[in-house]
C-alpha angles and dihedrals in degrees: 000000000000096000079053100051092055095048095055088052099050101028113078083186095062096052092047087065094041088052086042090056094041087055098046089045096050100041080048087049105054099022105057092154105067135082118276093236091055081054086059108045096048081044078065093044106051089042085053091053101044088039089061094054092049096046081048089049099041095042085055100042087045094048083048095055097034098242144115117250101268085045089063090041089062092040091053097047084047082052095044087052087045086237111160108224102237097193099094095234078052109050080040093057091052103043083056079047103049087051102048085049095054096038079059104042088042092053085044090054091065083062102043106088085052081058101046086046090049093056088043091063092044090057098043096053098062082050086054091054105041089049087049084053112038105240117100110170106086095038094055096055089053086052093042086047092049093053087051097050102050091039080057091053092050093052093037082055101042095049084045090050092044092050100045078051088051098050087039082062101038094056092035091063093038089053094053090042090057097044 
C-alpha cells in the first residue's frame, strides 16, 4: 500500500487514471440512466479537469520551492512524516516550500467564513425545499453531507497549518543550531 501510496504522489499519470475512474464511477452512480459511453466520456472529462488544476498546482508549488515535480513529491511526504532534509539545497527548498504554503493558506484564510457561509446555504436550501415539499429524507442527507464536507476542509486545513508550522520551526532551529 505504501509503494502505492508513493506512486500516486509522484506519478500525474496515475492520477489522471484515479480522477478518470472516479468520474466514470460517480457519473455511472448517479446517472443510471445513461449510456455507459457517455459515462465515459464525462469520467475524461472530469480527470482532465481535475488533472489541469493539479499540473497548475503542482508547476507553481515546484517553481516556489525550486524543484522539479518529483522533488516537491518527496518534500511534501518529508513534510507529511514531519523529517527535517539534512542535506543544506534541500532544507533550503522546503523551507521556500513551507512558506509559500503557509502565505497561501494564510490569504485563503481571510475567504474562508464566506465559504463556509456559502455551503451553509447550500445545505440549508435543499432543507427549505424539502420542508416546502414534504419529503425530508434526501434533503437531509445533502445537508448532513455538507456538514460533513466543510467540517473535513477545516480539519484538513487546520493538520496541514500545523505541519507547515511545525516544519517553520523545525528549520528555523536547525538553522540557528547550525549558525
Amino acid at each position: 500500500m505504501r509503494s502505492f501510496k508513493r506512486w500516486l504522489d509522484r506519478s500525474l499519470a496515475a492520477q489522471a487514471a484515479m480522477m478518470f475512474l472516479l468520474g466514470v464511477g460517480i457519473s455511472a452512480l448517479f446517472r443510471r440512466d445513461d449510456h455507459p459511453v457517455l459515462w465515459v466520456i464525462q469520467g475524461f472529462l472530469y480527470g482532465a479537469i481535475g488533472v489541469t488544476c493539479v499540473a497548475v498546482q503542482r508547476r507553481r508549488a515546484s517553481r516556489a520551492a525550486g524543484t522539479d515535480p518529483r522533488g516537491l513529491a518527496e518534500l511534501n511526504r518529508r513534510i507529511r512524516h514531519r523529517e527535517v532534509p539534512s542535506e543544506p539545497g534541500e532544507r533550503e527548498s522546503m523551507r521556500r516550500l513551507v512558506d509559500d504554503q503557509l502565505s497561501r493558506l494564510e490569504r485563503s484564510s481571510r475567504w474562508l467564513p464566506y465559504w463556509l457561509g456559502f455551503m451553509c446555504l447550500i445545505a440549508a436550501a435543499p432543507l427549505a425545499l424539502g420542508v416546502a415539499a414534504g419529503s425530508l429524507a434526501f434533503p437531509l442527507v445533502i445537508a448532513v453531507a455538507m456538514i460533513g464536507f466543510c467540517c473535513w476542509v477545516v480539519w484538513m486545513r487546520r493538520q496541514a497549518s500545523d505541519r507547515f508550522q511545525y516544519m517553520r520551526g523545525a528549520l528555523r532551529e536547525d538553522r540557528e543550531r547550525v549558525s
